[in-house]
N, C-alpha and C positions, 0 to 999 in steps of 0.2 A: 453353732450349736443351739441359738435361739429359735432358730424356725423348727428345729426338731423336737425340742423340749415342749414350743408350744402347743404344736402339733400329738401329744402322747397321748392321749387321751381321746383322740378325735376319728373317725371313720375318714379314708380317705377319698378325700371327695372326687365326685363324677368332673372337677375339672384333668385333677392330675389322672385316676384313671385311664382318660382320653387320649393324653398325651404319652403315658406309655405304649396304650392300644396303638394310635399311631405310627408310632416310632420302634414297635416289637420287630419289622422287616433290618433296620439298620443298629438295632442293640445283640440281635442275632447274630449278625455277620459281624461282627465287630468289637461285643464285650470280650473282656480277656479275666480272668477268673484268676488273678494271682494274690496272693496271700494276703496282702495290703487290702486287696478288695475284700476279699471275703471279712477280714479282723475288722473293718469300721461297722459291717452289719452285724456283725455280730456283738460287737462293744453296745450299738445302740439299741440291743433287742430285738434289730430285725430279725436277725436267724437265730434258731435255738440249734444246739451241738447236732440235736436227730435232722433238724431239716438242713442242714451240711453236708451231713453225711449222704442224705438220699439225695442233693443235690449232685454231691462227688459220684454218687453211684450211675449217673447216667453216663452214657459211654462216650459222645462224641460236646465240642463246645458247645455245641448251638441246640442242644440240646439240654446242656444244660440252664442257656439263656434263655430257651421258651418256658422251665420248669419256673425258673425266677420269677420273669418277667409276669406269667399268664397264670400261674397255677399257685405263687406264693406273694411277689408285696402286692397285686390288689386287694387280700384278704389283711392286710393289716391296716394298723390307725395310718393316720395323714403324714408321720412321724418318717413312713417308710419311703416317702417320695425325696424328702429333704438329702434323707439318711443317704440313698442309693444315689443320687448327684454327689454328693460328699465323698464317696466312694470311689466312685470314677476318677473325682478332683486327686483324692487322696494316693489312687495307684498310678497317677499319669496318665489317665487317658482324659486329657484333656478337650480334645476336639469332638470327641461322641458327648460330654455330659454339654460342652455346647450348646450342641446341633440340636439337642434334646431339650435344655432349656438355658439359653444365653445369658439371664439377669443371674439366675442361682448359680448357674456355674462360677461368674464372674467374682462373686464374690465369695464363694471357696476358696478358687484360685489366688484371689489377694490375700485372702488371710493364710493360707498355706505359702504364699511366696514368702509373706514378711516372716512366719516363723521360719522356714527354710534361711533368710538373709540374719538372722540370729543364730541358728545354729551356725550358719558360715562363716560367722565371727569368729566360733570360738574353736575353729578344726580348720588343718590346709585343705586346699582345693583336691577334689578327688577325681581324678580323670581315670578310664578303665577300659577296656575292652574285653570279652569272651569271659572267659571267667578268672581275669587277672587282675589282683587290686594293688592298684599302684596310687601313694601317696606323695607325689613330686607337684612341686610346686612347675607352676607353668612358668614357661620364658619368656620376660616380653620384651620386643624386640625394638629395635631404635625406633626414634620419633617420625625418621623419616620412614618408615615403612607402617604409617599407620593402618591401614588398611590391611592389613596383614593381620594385626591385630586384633581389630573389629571382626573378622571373619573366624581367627582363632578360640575367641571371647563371644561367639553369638551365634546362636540359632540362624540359621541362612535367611530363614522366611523373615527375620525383624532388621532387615538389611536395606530391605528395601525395595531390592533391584527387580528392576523390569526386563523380561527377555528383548534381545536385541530384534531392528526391524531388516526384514529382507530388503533391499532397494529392488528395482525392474533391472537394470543390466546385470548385479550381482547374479540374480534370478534365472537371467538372461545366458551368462556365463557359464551357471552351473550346467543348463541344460544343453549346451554348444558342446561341452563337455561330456555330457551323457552318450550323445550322437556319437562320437566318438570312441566312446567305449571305454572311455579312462574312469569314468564316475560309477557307480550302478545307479541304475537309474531306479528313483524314487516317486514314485507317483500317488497322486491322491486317488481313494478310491470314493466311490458315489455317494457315501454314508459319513466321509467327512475326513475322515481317516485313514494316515500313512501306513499302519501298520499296528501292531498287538506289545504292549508291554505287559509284564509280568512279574510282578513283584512276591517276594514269597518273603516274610520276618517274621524270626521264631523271637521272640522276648521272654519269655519262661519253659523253662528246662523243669523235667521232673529231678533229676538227678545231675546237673549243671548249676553252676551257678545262673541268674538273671542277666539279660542285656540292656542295662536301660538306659535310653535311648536312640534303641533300634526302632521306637513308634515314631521317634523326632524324623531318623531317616527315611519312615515308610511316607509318612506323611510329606512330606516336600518332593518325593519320587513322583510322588502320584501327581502333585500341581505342576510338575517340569514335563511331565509326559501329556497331562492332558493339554498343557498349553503349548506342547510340539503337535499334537493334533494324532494323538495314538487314541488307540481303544485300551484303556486302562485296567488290569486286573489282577485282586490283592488276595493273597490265601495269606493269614496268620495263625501262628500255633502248629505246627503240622507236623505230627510225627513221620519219622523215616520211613515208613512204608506210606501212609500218607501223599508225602513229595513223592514219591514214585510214581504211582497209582494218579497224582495230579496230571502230573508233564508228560507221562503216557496218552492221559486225557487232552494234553493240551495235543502235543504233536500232531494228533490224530482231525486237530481242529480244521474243520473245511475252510475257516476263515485264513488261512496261510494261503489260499489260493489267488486270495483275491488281494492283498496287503505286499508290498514291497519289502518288507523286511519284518524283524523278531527281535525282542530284547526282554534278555531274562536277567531279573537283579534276587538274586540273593542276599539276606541280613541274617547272620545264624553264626553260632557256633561255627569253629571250623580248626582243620590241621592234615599236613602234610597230603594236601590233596586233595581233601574228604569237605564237607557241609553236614550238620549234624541237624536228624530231626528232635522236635523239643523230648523225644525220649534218648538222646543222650548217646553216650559214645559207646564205642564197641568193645569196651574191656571184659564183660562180662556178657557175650553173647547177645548186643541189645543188634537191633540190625536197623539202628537210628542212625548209622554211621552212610553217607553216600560219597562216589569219587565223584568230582569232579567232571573229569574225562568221559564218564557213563553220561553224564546230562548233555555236556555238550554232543555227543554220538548221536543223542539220541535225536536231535535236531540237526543233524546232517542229511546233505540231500537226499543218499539214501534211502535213511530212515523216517525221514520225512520229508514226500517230493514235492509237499505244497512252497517247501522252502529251497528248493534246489534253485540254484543259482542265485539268492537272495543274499545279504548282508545280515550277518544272525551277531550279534551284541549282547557276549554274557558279562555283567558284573556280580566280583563276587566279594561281599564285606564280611571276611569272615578272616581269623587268625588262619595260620600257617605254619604255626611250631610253639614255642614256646622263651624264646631268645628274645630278648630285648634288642633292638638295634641302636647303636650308640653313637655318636661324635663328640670328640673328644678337643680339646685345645690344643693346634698346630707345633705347640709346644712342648705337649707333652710327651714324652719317651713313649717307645713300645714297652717297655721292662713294667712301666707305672699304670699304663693300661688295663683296665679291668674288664676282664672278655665278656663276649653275648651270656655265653653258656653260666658264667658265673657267676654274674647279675642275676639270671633268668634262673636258678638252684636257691637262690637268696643269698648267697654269699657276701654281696654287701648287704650287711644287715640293717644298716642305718638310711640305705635309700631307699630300698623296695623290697617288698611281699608278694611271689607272685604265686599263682595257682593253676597249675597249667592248665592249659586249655583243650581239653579231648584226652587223646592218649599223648602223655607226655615223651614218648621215644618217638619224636619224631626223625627225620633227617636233615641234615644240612641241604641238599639238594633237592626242590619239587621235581617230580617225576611228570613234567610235563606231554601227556600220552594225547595228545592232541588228534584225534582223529584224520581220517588219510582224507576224508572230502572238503573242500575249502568252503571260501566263503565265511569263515567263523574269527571272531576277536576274541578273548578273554582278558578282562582286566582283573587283576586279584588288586587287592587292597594294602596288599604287603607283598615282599618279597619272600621265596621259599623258607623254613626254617623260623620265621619273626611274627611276633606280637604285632597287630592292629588297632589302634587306639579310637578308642570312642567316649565320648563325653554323655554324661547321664542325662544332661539338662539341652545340649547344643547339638547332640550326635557324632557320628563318625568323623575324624578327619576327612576322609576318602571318599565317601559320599556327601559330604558340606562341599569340600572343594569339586568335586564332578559338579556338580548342581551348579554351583559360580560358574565354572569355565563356560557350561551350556548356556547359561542365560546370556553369557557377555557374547560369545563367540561362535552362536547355532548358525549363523546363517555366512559367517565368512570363512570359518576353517573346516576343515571336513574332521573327522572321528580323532583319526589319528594322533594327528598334531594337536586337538583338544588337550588327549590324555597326556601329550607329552609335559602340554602346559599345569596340569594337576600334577602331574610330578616335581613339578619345579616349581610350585605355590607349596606344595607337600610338604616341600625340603627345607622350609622357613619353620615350620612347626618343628619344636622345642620343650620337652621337658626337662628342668634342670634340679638335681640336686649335689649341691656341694661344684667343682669341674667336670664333672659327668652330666650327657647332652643326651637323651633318652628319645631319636628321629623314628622317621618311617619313611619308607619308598614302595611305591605300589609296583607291578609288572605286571608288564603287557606283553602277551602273544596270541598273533596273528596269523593267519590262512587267508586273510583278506585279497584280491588279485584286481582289486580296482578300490578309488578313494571310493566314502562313505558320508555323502551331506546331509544333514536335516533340511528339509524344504516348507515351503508356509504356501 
């Protein structure tokens, strides 16, 4: 608050000026306008209630980050460069105030962590998914499985790890294999690049609760795929006609002609099937609601013959009902057993609060409508019917552990057996209150008709 206060009185100078000018292309594509952000400019004087409001009245995000950026804090004191870094620091977008300016970011970011590790004194750990807030202390797991725990307990990226190297016979192997027709064959094209990923995370809902840290998940997608050698490409915020209107546009994309394969990750809201855009669910006629089954369709050979006969790879990190998934002690009776549904209604009152996620009638059963043209994978993040758990600070289970399995395993297992190994690091993660064991299992189906390698 010192740099801001000194700054109040002051014209803001032709340096920072510049470096907003600069950086107006990557604060466009990338501010995210949620509540937190707006309340620090506004506590600090940057915004008055009317320039809020005409702010909120532009129709689309980037619109509203060209009015900020180019038509309101150049015209204020020096006060408003400090203020708008704090801002960023303050709603989690950490990596834009960055990129933007690395020293001021930094030390926002420390004085927000140490109040953040103050507050975490004095309340238990909140872990959450979709818009379900669960109060369970995490389980930590014996000594001998530390690494389990460091992965449970941490941001992927502050891990460490470095993607695995191809050797020449591995290399050699895969492509003996190709010949053969057992692999799809994966090839580099002229421009560097395997193929198109596609990442789409919605993090603020108009009428949803927040996902935070669904930026934790976008951001490490995007370094796992650039460093697999993809053409990388991120839409956030996007209402349900939106995503539509995008993946139409993607489909339609001439670059599928030239690329070996497709991979679309979805980060959103989600239930019984559906991905929700940030306008929310379909209870009340919003049409923010999308199936599943329609996305992947829509990238079937088909309907899109840039990708016919290609490996198409959808993840998707979003809920699936509204049920807690449980495990219980080997000991325990069936009679003592406290079911999905019953937990997930509140009915143990003293472990969990939950809120359902989308439309709460979901069903027991995903209606897996899998399109009739092959070639396609879908991993969900949970099982039909169940809760997705994501950590605010660390990210998703599901996308933490995808991310590990690739970087250890890109170049010796192929797709498959990756995901199988994410289910079985999954199955380690543990929320405990009281002898109730609060897990998750992801599910995978496949139309695949030959294995699926990353290549270097």
């Amino acid at each position: 608050m010192n740099n801001i206060t000194k700054a109040k009185s002051i014209a803001m100078t032709a340096e920072h000026r510049k470096i907003l000018q600069n950086n107006t292309v990557t604060i466009v594509k990338n501010l995210m306008f949620s509540e937190e952000f707006v309340s620090v400019l506004m506590r600090d004087g940057i915004l008055t209630p009317e320039e809020k409001e005409r702010i909120e009245a532009e129709k689309t995000r980037s619109d509203k980050s060209r009015y900020l950026i180019m038509d309101t804090l150049p015209r204020r004191s020096d006060a408003a460069y400090p203020a708008f870094i704090e801002a960023l620091v303050e709603s989690r977008q950490d990596s834009l105030a960055e990129e933007i300016d690395s020293t001021l970011a930094s030390k926002f970011i420390e004085d927000r962590d140490k109040n953040d590790e103050k507050i975490q004194l004095q309340r238990p750990v909140k872990v959450s998914e979709a818009s379900v807030d669960f109060v369970w202390k995490p389980y930590h797991l014996d000594e001998s499985k530390t690494w389990y725990c460091k992965l449970f307990e941490s941001n992927i990226k502050d891990l460490g790890i470095e993607l695995c190297k191809m050797t020449p016979d591995r290399k050699k192997n895969i492509e003996e294999m190709m010949d053969k027709k057992k692999v799809y064959r994966i090839i580099r094209h002229n421009d560097g690049f395997f193929g198109r990923a596609v990442i789409i995370s919605n993090q603020f809902y108009t009428n949803m609760n927040p996902r935070p840290g669904s930026d934790i998940d976008c951001e490490n997608l995007v370094k796992l795929f650039d460093q697999l050698n993809f053409r990388t490409v991120v839409h956030k915020e996007l209402m349900g006609k939106e995503i539509k209107k995008f993946l139409e546009e993607e489909r339609n994309n001439e670059e599928h002609l030239q690329y070996s394969l497709f991979v679309l990750c979805i980060l959103a809201h989600g239930n019984n099937n559906k991905v929700y855009g940030i306008d929310g669910n379909d209870e009340n006629g919003s049409d923010g609601a999308i199936d599943i089954s329609d996305i992947t369709s829509w990238f079937s050979g088909v309907q899109c013959p840039g990708l016919a006969g290609k490996p198409k790879l959808f993840f998707i990190q979003a809920c699936q009902g509204g049920k807690v998934m449980l495990s219980v002690s080997p000991k325990q009776r069936n009679s003592d057993r406290p079911s999905s549904t019953a937990v997930a209604s509140g009915d143990v009152r003293n472990a969990v609060t939950v809120h359902p996620d989308g439309n709460p009638d979901y069903t027991d059963s995903l209606p897996l409508n899998i399109p009739e043209a092959a070639d396609l994978l879908i991993a969900y993040s949970t099982a039909p019917g169940y809760i997705s758990w994501r950590h605010p600070e660390y990210g998703s289970w599901f996308i933490r552990c995808l991310i590990y399995v690739i970087l250890n395993n890109a170049y010796e297992e192929h797709v498959f057996d990756m995901l199988t190994e994410v289910s079985r690091i999954i199955s380690h993660f543990k929320l405990k209150e009281g002898n109730i064991y609060a897990v998750q299992v992801p599910q995978v189906v496949s139309t695949l008709t030959k294995k699926v390698f990353f290549m270097s």
